[in-house]
C-alpha positions, 0 to 999 in steps of 0.5 A: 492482500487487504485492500481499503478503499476510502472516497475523501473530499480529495479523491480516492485513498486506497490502501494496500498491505500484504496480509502477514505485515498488519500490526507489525513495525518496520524501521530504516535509518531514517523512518519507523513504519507501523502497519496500523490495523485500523488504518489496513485492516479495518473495513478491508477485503482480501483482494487479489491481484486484478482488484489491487491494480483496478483500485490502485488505478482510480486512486489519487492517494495510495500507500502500499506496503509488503513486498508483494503488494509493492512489487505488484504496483511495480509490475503494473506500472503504478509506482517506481522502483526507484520510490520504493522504501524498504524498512527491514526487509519490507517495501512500502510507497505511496502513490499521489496523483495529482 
């Protein structure tokens, strides 16, 4: 997984995507989603599992997407499934502590 890490005046933005989805388009009946390189993949770091849940953690703001990274962030307890978006067979959700 890549995992981006931004400090902002608003508190911690993480960003999590499966490895395979950067640069790929997904869409539902409702929404496109595109995992934009430069806001996934520039200034990331392959991560594993025990980083992603420690940045997911301490974050106030988070998207997340691919199935995996998703599904982890479920397992953990750090999203619901139940706000889970899948766009043509990838999961994507977002995280806001407030």
């Amino acid at each position: 997984m890549l995992l981006t890490q931004h400090e902002t005046d608003r508190g911690l933005l993480v960003a999590v995507c499966d490895t395979d989805v950067v640069g790929d388009t997904f869409e539902n009946e409702q929404a496109t989603l595109t995992v934009d390189a430069e806001f996934y993949a520039d200034d990331a770091r392959t991560a594993d599992e025990d980083a992603v849940i420690e940045a997911l953690s301490r974050a106030t703001i988070a998207n997340i997407v691919g199935t995996r990274a998703v599904t982890i962030a479920i397992e953990h307890g750090i999203i619901d499934e139940a706000s889970v978006l899948d766009f043509d067979g990838t999961r994507h959700a977002q995280l806001l502590r407030l």
